[in-house]
C-alpha positions in Angstrom: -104.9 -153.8 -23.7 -103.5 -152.7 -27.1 -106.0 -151.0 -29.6 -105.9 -153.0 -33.0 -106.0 -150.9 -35.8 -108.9 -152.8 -37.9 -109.9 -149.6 -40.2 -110.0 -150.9 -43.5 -107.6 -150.6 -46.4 -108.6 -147.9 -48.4 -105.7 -146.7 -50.4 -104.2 -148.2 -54.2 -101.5 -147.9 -55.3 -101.2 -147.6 -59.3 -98.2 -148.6 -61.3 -97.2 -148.3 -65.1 -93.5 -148.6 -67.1 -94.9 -149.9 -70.1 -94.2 -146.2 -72.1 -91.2 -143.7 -71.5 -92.6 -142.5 -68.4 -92.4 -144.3 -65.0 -95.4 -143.4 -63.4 -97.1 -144.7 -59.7 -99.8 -143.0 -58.1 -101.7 -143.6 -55.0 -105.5 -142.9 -54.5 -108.3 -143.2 -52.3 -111.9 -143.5 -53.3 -111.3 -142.3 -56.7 -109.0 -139.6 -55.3 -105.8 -138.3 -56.1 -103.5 -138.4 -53.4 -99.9 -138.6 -54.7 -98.3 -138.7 -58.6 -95.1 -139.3 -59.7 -94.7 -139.1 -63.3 -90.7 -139.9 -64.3 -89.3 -139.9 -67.8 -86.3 -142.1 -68.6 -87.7 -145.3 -69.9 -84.3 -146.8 -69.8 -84.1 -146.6 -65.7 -87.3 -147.5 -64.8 -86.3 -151.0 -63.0 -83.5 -148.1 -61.2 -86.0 -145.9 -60.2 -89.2 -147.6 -59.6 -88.8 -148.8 -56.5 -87.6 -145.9 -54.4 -90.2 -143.6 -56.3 -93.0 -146.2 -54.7 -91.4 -145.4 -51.2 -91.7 -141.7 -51.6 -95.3 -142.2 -52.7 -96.0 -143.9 -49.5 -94.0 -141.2 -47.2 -95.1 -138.0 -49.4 -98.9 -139.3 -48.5 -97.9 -141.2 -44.9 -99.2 -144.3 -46.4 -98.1 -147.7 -44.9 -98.5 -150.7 -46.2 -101.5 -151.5 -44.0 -103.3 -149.1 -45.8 -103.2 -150.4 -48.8 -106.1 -152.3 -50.5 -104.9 -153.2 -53.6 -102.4 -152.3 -56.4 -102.6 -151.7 -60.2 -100.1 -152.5 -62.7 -100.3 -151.4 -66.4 -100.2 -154.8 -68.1 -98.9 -152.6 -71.6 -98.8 -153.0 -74.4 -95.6 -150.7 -75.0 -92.0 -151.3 -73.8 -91.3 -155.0 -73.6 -88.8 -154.7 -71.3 -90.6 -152.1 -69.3 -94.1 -153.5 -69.3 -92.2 -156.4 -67.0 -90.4 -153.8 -64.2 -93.9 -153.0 -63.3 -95.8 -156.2 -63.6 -93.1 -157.9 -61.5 -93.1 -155.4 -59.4 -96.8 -155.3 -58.6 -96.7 -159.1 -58.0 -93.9 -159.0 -55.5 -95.3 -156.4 -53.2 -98.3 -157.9 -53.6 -97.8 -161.1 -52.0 -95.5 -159.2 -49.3 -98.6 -157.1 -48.5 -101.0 -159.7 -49.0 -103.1 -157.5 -51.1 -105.1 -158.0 -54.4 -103.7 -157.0 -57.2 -105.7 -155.6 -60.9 -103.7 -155.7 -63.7 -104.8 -152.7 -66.4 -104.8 -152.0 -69.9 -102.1 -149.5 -70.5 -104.3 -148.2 -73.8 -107.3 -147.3 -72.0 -105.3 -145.4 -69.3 -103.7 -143.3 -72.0 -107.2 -143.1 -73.8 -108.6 -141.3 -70.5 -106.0 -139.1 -69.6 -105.2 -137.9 -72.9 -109.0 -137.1 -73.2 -108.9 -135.9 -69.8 -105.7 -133.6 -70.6 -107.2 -132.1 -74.2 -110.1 -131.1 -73.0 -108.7 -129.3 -69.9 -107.0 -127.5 -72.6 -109.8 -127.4 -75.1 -107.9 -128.9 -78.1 -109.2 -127.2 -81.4 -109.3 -129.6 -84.6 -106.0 -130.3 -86.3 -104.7 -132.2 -89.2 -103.6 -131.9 -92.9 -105.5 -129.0 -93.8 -109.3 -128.1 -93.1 -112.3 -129.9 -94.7 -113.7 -128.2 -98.1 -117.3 -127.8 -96.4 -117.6 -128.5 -92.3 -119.1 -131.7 -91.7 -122.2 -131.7 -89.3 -121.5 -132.6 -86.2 -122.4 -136.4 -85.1 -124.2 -137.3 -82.0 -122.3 -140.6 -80.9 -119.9 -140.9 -78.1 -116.6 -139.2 -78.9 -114.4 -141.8 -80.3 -110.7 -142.0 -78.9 -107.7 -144.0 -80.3 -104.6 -144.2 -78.1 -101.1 -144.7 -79.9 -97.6 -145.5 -78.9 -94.9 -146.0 -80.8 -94.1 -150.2 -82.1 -91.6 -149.0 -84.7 -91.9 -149.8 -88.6 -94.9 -148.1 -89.1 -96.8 -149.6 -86.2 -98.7 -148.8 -83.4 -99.8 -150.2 -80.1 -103.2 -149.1 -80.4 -107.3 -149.6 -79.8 -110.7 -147.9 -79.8 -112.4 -146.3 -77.0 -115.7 -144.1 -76.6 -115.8 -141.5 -74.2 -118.9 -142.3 -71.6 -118.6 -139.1 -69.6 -116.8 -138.9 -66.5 -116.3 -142.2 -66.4 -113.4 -145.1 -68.1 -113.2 -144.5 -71.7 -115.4 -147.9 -73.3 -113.8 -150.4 -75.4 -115.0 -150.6 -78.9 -111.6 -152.4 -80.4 -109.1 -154.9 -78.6 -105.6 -153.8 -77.4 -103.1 -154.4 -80.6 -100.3 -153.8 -82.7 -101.6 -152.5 -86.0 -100.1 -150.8 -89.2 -101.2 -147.5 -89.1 -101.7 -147.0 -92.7 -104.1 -150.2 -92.5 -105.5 -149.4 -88.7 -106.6 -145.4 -90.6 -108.6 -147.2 -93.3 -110.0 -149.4 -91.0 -111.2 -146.3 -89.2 -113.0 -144.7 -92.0 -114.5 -147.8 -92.9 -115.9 -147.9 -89.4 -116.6 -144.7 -88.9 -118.3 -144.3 -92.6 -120.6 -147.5 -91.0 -121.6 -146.2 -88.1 -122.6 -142.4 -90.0 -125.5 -144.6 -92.1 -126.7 -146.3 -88.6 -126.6 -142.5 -87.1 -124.3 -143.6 -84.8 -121.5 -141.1 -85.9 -119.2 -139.5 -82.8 -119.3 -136.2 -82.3 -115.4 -136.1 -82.4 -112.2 -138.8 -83.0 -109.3 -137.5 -80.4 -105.7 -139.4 -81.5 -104.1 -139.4 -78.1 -100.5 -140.6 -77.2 -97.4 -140.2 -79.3 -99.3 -138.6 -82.2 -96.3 -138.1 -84.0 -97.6 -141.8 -85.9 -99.8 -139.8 -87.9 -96.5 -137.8 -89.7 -97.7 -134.4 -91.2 -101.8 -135.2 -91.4 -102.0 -137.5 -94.5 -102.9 -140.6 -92.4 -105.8 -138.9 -91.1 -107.0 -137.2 -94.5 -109.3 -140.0 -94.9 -111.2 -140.1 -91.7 -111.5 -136.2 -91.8 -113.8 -136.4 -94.8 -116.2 -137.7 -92.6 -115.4 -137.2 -89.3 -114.0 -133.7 -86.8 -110.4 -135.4 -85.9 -108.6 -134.0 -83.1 -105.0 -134.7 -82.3 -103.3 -134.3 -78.7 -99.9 -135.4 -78.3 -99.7 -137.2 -74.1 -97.4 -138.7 -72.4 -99.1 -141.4 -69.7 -100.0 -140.1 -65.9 -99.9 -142.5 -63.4 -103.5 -141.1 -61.7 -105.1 -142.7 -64.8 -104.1 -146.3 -64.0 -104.8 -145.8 -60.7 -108.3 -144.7 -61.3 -108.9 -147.7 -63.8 -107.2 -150.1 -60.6 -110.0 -148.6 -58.1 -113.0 -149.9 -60.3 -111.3 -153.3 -61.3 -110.4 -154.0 -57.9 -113.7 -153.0 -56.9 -115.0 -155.3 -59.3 -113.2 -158.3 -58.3 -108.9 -158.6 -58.6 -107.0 -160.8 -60.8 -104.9 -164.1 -59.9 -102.3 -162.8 -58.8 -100.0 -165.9 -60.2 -101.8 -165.7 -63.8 -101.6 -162.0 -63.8 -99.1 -161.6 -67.5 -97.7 -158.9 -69.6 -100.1 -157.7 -72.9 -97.1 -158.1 -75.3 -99.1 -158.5 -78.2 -96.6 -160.0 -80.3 -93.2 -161.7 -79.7 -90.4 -159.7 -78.4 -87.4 -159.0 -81.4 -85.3 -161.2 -79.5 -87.9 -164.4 -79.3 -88.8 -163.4 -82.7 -85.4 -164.1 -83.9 -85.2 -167.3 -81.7 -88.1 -168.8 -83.3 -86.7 -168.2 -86.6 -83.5 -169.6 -86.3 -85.1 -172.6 -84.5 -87.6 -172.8 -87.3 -84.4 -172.7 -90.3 -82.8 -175.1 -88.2 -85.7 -177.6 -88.5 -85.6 -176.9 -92.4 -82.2 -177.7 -93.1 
């Protein structure tokens, strides 16, 4: 009589297009197994798909072995956060396997925490303070950013619990920077009278937001501001997908894109449609 293979599925497998890299990971009880991390943001829908299928034959993964995938949900690329999501859906209900969808933010928040202090980022900004501010004893603070054109940022606030997935202190959105920075120091001034104040604030992501320093100026009156330029590793999602999948998976037929506003093109729509009713 045939041996059934009944060993259960232990193996994810994470995906996120929603920035300029492509990047799909497969782990195993919180275990690296195989990265890809693929610029081109442009040819992700081109690429995605055979870079999943050399995931699974780099790591001799078959789909009976998988437990469960992870999609970044975004925000970022409109167009991109969609490749991934649609992706994750369709092989999803082929494998009949749950599926987590993931904030995008929070998986750049960890790894670009992860990478900076790997590489043991020293302060940086706009010049130094006059006198250096004593150190706070909160949870570091970290603000992922990618790029939402015209001064804006896909952004949120995380603090750093250890080892483990960075904590959400602010909701996934796309913010003026200018405004999002003094919202920051207002914060951050608040939570120095209730001796709550981080020992550090990391910027992680595509930094370049924060043009030569003056943005920041503000919050490094009162606060050791860090800045660390990362692009998004695929391991990071992954990791996030374990614990939410762990924790109970999503509808798979709900399971949407975090666009956080309109897309140019429906934004455009609605306005014609709008002056249209007005004439």
């Amino acid at each position: 009589m045939m041996k059934l293979n009944v060993e259960p599925r232990k193996r994810f497998l994470a995906l996120d297009t929603s920035t300029a890299i492509l990047g799909v990971a497969i782990t195993e009880n919180g275990r690296l197994l195989h990265e890809t991390n693929a610029s081109g943001e442009r040819n992700h829908s081109v690429h995605l798909l055979p870079i999943i299928e050399q995931a699974l034959q780099a790591t001799g993964t078959t789909p009976a072995m998988i437990g469960g995938i992870a999609v970044g949900l975004g925000p970022g690329s409109y167009t991109g956060t969609r490749i991934a999501v649609t992706a994750a859906k369709t092989l999803a209900w082929a494998w009949k396997v749950p599926v987590a969808g993931i904030s995008t933010l929070q998986a750049l928040a960890w790894g670009g925490l992860a990478a900076a202090l790997k590489q043991q980022v020293e302060p940086s900004g706009a010049g130094e303070p006059a006198e250096q501010e004593p150190a706070g004893t909160g949870p570091d603070w970290i603000i992922p950013l990618l790029d939402a054109r015209r001064g804006q940022a896909y952004t949120a606030l995380f603090a750093a619990d250890g080892e483990h997935a960075p904590r959400r202190l602010e909701p996934d959105a796309i913010r003026l920077m200018a405004d999002w920075v003094l919202d920051l120091t207002d914060r951050l001034k608040q939570a120095e009278a209730e001796g709550r104040k981080p020992r550090a604030i990391w910027f992680v992501g595509e930094t370049l937001l924060l043009g030569s320093g003056e943005s920041t100026g503000l919050l490094r009156e009162t606060g050791n501001v860090l800045v660390v330029p990362y692009e998004l590793e695929g391991r990071w999602a992954g990791y996030l997908g374990e614990e939410r999948l762990q924790a109970g998976n999503d509808d798979l037929h709900s399971l949407i894109p975090n666009y956080t506003q309109l897309s140019e093109a429906e934004a455009n729509l609605r306005r014609s449609g709008e002056g249209g009713l007005n004439q």
